[in-house]
N, C-alpha and C positions, 0 to 999 in steps of 0.2 A: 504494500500500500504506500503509495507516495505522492508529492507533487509536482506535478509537469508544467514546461513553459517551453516556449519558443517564439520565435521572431524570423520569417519569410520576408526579404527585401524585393519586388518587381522588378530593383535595375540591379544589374548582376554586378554591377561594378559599385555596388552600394554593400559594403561588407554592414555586418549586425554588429552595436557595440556590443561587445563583452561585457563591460560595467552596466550595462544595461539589465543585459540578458540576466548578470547575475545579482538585481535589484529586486528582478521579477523573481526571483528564484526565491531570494531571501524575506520576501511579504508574507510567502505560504511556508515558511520556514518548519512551521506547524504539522503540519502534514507529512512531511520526512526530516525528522532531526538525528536520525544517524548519521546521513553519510548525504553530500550534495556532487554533482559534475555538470561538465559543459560538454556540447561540443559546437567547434564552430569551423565555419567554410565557407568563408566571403557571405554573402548574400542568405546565407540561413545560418541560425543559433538555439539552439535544444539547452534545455537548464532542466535540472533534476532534482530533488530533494526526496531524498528515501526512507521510507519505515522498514526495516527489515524483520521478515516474514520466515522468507522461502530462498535456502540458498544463502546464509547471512556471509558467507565469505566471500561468493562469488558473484553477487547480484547487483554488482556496482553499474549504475546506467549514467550517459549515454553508452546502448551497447549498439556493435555493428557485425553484419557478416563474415566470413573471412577475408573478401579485399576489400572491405571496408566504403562498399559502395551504396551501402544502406543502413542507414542509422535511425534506430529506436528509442523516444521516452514514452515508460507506458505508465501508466496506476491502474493496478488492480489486481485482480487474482483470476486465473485459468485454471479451473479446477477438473480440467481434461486432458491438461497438457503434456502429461508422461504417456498419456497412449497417444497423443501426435508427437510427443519425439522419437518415438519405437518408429511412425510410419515415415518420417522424416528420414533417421539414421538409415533405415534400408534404401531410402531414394538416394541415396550418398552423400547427404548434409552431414556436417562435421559441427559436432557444439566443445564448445570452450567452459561453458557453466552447467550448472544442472537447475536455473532457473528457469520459471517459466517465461519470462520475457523473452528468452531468445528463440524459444520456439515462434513469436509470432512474426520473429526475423526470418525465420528460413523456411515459415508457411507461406510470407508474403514473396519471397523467393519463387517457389515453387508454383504459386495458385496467383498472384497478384492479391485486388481486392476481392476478389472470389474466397478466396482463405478464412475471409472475417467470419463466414457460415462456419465454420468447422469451431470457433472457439465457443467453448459452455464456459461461463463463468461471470463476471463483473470488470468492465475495463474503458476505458480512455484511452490513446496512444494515438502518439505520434509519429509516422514513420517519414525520413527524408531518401528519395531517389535519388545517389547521385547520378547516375547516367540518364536519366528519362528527368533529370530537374524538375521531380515531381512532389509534394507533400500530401501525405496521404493523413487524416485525423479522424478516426474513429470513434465510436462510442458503442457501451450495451447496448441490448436490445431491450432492457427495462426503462434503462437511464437511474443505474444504483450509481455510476461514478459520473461527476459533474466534466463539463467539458465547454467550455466557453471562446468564443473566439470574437474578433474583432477587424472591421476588415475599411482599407485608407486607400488612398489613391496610390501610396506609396509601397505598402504591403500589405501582409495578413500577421495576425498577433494571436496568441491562443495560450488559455492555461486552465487548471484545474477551478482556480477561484476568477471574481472578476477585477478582487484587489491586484491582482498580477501586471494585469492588462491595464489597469489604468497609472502605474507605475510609468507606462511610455505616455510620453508626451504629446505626441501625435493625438492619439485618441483624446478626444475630447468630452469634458465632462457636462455632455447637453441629455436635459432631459426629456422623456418626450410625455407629453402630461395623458395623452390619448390612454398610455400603457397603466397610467395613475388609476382611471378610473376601471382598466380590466381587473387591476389585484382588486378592489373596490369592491366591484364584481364577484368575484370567486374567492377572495382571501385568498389567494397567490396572484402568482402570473405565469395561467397556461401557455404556451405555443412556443415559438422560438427566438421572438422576441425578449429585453429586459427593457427596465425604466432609464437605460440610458441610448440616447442614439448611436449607433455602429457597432453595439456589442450584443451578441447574440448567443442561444445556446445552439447547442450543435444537437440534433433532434436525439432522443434516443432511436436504437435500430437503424442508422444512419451513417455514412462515410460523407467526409467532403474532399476532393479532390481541388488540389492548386497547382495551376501549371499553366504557364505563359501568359501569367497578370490576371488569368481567370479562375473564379473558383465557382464548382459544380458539386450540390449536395444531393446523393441517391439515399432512401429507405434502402435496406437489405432484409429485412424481416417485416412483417406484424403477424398480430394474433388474430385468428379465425376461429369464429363461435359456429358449429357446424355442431347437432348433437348426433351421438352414434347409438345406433342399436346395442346395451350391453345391458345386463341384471345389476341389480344393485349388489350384489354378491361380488361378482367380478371386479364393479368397479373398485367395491372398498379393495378389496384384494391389489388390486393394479396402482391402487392409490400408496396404499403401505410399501409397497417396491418401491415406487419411484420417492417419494418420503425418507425413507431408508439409505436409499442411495445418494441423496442430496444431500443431508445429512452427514452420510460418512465421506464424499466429496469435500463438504465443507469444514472438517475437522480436518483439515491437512494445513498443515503449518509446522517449520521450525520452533516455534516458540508455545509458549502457553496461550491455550483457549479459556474464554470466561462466554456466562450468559447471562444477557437481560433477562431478569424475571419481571414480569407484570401481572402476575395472579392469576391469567388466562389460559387461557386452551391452549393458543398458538408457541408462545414459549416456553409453557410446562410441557408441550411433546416434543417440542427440540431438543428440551434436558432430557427428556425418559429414553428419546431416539439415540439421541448421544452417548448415554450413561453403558448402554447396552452394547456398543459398537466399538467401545476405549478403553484402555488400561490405564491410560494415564491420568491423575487426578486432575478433577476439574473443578472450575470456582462460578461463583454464581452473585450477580447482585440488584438487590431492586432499591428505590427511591419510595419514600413517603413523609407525610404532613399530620405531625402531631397534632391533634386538637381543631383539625381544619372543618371539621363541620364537614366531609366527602367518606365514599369509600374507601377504607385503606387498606393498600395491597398487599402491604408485607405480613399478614398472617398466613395469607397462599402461597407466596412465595416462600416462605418460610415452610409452609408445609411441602411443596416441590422437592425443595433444597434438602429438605430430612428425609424424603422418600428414597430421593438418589443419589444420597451421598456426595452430594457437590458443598463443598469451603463455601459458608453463604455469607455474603457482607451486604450492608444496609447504610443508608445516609436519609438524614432529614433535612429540610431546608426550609428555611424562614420565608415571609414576607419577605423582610429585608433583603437578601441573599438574592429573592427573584428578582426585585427593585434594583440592584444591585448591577445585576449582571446585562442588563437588558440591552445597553449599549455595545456591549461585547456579542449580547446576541445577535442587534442588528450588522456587527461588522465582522462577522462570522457567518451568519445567514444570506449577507449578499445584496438578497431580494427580499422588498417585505412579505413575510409568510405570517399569519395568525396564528404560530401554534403555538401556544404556551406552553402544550407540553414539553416541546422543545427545550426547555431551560431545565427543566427537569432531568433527560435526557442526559445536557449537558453536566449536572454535577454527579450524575450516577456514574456517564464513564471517566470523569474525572477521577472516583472514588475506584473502578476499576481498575485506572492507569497504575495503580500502585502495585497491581497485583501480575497482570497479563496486558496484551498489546493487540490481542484480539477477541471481540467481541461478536457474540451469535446471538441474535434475535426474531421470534415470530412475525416480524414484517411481513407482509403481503398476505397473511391468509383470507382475511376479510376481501378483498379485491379479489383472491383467486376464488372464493369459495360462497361469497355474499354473505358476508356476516356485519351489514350494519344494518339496524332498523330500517331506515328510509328505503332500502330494496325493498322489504317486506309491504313497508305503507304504501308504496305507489304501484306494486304492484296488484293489490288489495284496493286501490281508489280506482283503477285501470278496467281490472275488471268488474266493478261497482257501477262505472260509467257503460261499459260493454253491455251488463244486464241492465242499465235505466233504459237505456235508449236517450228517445226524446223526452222521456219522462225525469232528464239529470238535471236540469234546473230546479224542477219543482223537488227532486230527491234534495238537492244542496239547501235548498232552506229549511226542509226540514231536519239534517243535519245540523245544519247553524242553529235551530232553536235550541236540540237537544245538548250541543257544546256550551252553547249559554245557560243552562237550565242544570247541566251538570258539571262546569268549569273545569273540563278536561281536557286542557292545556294543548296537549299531543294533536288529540284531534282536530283542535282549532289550529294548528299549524297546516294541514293537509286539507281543511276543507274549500280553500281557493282554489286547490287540481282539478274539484271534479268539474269545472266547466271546460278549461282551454286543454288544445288536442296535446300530447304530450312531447312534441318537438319543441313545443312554445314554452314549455317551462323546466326541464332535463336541464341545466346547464353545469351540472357535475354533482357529486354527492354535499358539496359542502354550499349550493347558491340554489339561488329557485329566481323568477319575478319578486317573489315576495319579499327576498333579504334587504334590509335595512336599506342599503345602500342601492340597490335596485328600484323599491317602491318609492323611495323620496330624496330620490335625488336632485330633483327641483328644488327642496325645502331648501339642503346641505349644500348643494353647489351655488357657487357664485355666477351670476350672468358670462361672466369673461370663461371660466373654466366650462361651466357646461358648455359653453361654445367649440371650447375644443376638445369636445367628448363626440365621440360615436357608439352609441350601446352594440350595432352591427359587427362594427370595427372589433369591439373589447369580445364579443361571443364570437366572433371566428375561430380558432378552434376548436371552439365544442360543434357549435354547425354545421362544421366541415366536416366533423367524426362520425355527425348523426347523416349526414348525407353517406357518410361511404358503406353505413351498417346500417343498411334498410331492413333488418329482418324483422318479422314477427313477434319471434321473442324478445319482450321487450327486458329482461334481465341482462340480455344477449347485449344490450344498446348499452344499456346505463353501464355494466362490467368492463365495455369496452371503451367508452369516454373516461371514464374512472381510470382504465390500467394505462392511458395515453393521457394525460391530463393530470391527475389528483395524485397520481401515483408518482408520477418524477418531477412532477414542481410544484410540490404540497410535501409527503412523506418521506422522499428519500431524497429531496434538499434537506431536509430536518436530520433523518437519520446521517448523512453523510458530514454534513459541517458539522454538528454538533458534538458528534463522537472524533472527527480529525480535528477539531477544538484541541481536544486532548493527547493527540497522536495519537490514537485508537483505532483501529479497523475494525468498522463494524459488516458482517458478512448474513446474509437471509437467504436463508433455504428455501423457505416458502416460496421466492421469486427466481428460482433458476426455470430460465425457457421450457426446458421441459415438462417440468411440471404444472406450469401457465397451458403450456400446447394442450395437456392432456385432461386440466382442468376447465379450457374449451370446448371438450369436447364431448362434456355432462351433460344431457339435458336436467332443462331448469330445475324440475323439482327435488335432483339430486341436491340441488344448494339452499332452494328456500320451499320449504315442505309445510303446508298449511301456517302454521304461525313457526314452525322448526327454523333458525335461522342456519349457514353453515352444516347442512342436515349430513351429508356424507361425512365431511371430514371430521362431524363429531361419534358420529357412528365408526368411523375407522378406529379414529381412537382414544375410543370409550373403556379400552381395554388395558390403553396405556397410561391414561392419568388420574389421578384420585378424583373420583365421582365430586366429593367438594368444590371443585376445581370446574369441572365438564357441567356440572347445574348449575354455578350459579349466573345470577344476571351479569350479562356484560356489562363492563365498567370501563371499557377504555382505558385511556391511561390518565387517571384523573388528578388533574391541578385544582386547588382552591382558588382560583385567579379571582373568579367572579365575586366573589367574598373579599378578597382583598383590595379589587379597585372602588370594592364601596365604603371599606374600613381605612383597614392602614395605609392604601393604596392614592387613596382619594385626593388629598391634596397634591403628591408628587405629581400626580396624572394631568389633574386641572391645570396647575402651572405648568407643564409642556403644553398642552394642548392651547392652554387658552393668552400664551405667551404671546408676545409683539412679534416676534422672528417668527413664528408660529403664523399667528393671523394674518402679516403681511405681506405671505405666501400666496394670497389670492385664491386658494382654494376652494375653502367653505364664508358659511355666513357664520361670523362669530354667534348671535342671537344662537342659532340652530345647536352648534355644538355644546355652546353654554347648557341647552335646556337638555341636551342628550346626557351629561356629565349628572347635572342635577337629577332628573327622571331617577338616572340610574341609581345614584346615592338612595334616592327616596325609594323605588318599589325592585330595581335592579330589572334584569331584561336585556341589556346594551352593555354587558360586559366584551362580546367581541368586535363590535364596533366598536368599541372605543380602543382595546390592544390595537385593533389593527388601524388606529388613528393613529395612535402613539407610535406603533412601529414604524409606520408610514413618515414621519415626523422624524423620528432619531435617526431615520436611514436618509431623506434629507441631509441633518445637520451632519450626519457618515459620511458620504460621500458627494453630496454638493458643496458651494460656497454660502454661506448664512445668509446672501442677498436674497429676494425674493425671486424667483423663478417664473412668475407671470410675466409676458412681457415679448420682446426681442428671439426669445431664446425659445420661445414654446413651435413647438412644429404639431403641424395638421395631418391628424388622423390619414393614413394611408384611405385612400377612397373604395369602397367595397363595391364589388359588380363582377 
């Protein structure tokens, strides 16, 4: 696990500074603090910073072939990569290491960009042609490792963060406010766009090729929801193989393995999967909040950790501690993301860092498997609407009485679906029309910003997603905007900076390709079975984790945020938000925000609207100049059509 930079110059006779390259290197310093190299060649410059893993003697990068006319930086782990160096070494490649990086030198060798199909695993890289003067930059096909690039009349810039990049001077630090109002939207910012002009993410399942001033980005992959005739017998069966396998793929490492516990399903059977697969001892840690008024997870984890014999450590964190850090959140996060849990996150693998250097977590089962509520309720509203017919308006009022009549909250969330078709309000699991920032936007924006708002513009991605996945199943739709969207610029932006926060590799089983493929290939009621959420995967393994664990309600990964931005939180809050440097950002209508901050104090509701104001706000004062941003500098909404 490491981090990667480089610098591509257009004019060949434009060498890359060195002092540059190794500026950029030394931002993400974080990410690999064993060991850092360069390499350079006129007109292109690779910069490295290494976590060592796999190979701790010989994994030194930049690596190259043997004449040295292809050179490598990569971050990430290829957990297939000893049976492609067996097919490799018979094709008569010669390796120098026994790391996995250099297998994907002498795959690119052999296959070109064809090769990238053959890696299972989690990765970023960057590979330089010297003979074909080519740049090749890849990513997963989930988008577990971040990949960023930047592109000038003068060259192309790329690195793991987007601090790297903006380290050169060239790139300039223009925002674009259109992109403001997508994270608004969704609480990230889906597509491959960021909040700054010229930098962008490099999609997952994607290559961009640079060569002769031009650069061309192809998909290599997605995921196709096709279900297949099988028994539920077989599937679980077929499930627990490939589980198993992922699993003992992901425990390969030089160094010591630890696991996030979160009280839940998905990471109590990566411990039970693991425990059964290993000799060697392993370590185990979760996070919680004394006295916080939430569920707390550490008696489950706790029980996990007794079950199977894993070293179990625990941390608590304050208010303060969350207050605290939030700045560092947003300059570690990049982009603004809403996830509070994120901070959480970050002090648990802090507390890990002491012990091991990689970490295993139940990331992705909920996306692979449907296990959030809102799958359940709209599929449940979908077909509600299916049996009114015409008869769904007069059903929606009478719903509406019955929410007002019995103040249940939930259902009052969902009963604006049952009129509009359901392309008009899918916009990912975490936004609807309805979200805050959606339905009154008019209130909250100022005349000049909503001007340079497009709601089209900000929902393109999702749009697009539901345009390419016309299927019937509508599980099939939401699973799939979700695993393209929510999944790599919502949770594993989260899981990835947060845990290289701490020089931690965090690694998820749940999300290796093939078991996404073959979790496409369920039909629906395998995942969400009358009110059953995750119905297979809890039935697979039912037999591996203590029944405690497998019943009880899902809990997520629960912060007390919203309790503390109306207590202890309340004032640090107001004063960012309702600050002069703040207001005279042009954004909102002071009145507006002011009553949102109060409401909230008084009955609560707008806990995440307002993080994600704040974070919105601290990643400004991050990575802009403190001047106001309205003005000169704002650029117009790319035109949709």
């Amino acid at each position: 696990m490491c981090g990667i930079c480089g610098k591509l110059n257009f004019d060949r006779d434009n060498d890359v500074s060195q002092q540059l390259l190794k500026a950029m290197a030394d931002s993400i310093a974080h990410r690999g603090p064993d060991d850092d190299g360069y390499y350079f060649s006129g007109q292109i410059g690779l910069g490295f910073r290494r976590l060592s893993i796999i190979d701790l003697a010989g994994g030194h990068q930049p690596l190259s072939n043997e004449d040295g006319s292809v050179w490598i930086v990569f971050n990430g782990e290829i957990y297939n990569y000893q049976e492609l160096r067996e097919d490799l070494l018979k094709k008569g490649h010669v390796f120098r290491t026994k790391a996995d990086t250099e297998v994907i030198v002498h795959l690119y060798e052999e296959y070109g960009e064809a090769g990238i199909q053959s890696l299972r695993g989690m990765f970023a890289f960057a590979i330089w042609d010297q003979k074909q003067q080519k740049l090749l930059l890849a990513r997963d096909r989930v988008g577990i490792k971040p990949l960023y690039y930047g592109v000038t009349s003068q060259g192309v810039v790329f690195a793991s963060e987007m601090k790297a990049i903006l380290v050169d001077q060239q790139i300039k630090r223009e925002i674009l406010p259109s992109t403001v109002d997508r994270f608004l939207t969704f609480g990230y910012v889906p597509g491959e766009e960021t909040l700054l002009k010229g930098i962008y993410k490099l999609p997952p399942a994607s290559f961009m090729v640079v060569k002769n001033g031009k650069t061309e980005v192809k998909q290599y992959w997605d995921l196709h929801f096709s279900s297949t005739s099988v028994t539920l017998k077989d599937a679980e069966e077929q499930l627990l193989e490939i589980l198993e396998e992922s699993v003992r793929l992901h425990m390969i490492a030089d160094v010591p393995v630890g696991f996030l516990l979160s009280g839940g399903v998905d990471s109590t059977a990566m411990l039970s999967l693991a425990s059964r697969k290993t000799d060697r001892p392993i370590s185990s840690y979760t996070v919680g909040f004394a006295n916080s008024g939430i569920a707390d997870e550490r008696p489950f984890a706790r029980l996990a950790a007794e079950k199977y014999g894993s070293e179990h450590h625990e941390i608590s964190i304050s208010s303060k501690e969350f207050a605290d850090f939030l700045p560092k959140y947003v300059w570690h996060m990049e982009e603004p993301v809403c996830e509070p849990p994120a901070v959480a996150l970050y002090y648990v693998s802090k507390l890990a860092r002491n012990y091991v250097k990689v970490l295993i977590s139940g990331e992705g089962g909920d996306e692979a498997f449907a296990g959030y509520p809102n799958y359940r309720a709209m599929l449940w509203i979908e077909r509600i609407k299916r049996m009114a017919g015409p008869l769904k308006g007069a059903l929606s009022g009478t719903l509406s009485l019955l929410y007002k009549l019995s103040g249940y909250q939930k259902l009052g969330n969902y009963l604006p679906l049952l009129k509009p078709p359901f392309e008009s309000y899918y916009y990912s699991r975490s936004s609807s029309p309805f979200r805050f920032f959606n339905a009154h936007s008019q209130e909250l924006y100022s005349s000049d910003f909503s001007a340079s708002t497009n709601k089209q513009y900000s929902l393109r991605p999702v749009t697009q997603l539901l345009e390419q996945n016309r299927s019937d199943d509508l599980l099939s739709r939401m699973l799939y905007v979700d695993t393209r969207t929510w999944l790599p610029d919502d949770l594993l932006v989260k899981a990835d900076k947060m845990t290289m926060a701490n020089s931690v590799e965090l690694r998820v089983p749940l999300l290796d390709h093939k078991l996404l493929e073959f979790a496409a290939t369920l039909p629906s009621n395998f995942k969400i079975n009358g009110f059953s959420m995750k119905y297979i995967a809890k039935r697979c393994l039912g037999k591996q984790i203590p029944v405690e664990i497998l019943e009880r309600k899902k809990a997520g990964f629960p912060v007390p945020y919203e309790n503390w931005l109306r207590t202890d939180l309340h004032d640090s809050v107001s004063n960012i938000l309702l600050d002069r440097e703040t207001v005279d950002r042009g954004y909102f209508k002071k009145s507006t925000v002011e009553k949102l901050v109060r409401d909230n104090a008084e009955s609560g509701g707008y806990a995440k609207e307002i993080f994600s104001l704040v974070v919105l706000e601290l990643w400004h004062r991050e990575f802009l100049s403190s001047a106001p941003v309205l003005g000169a500098s704002i650029q117009q909404p790319v035109p949709v059509g």
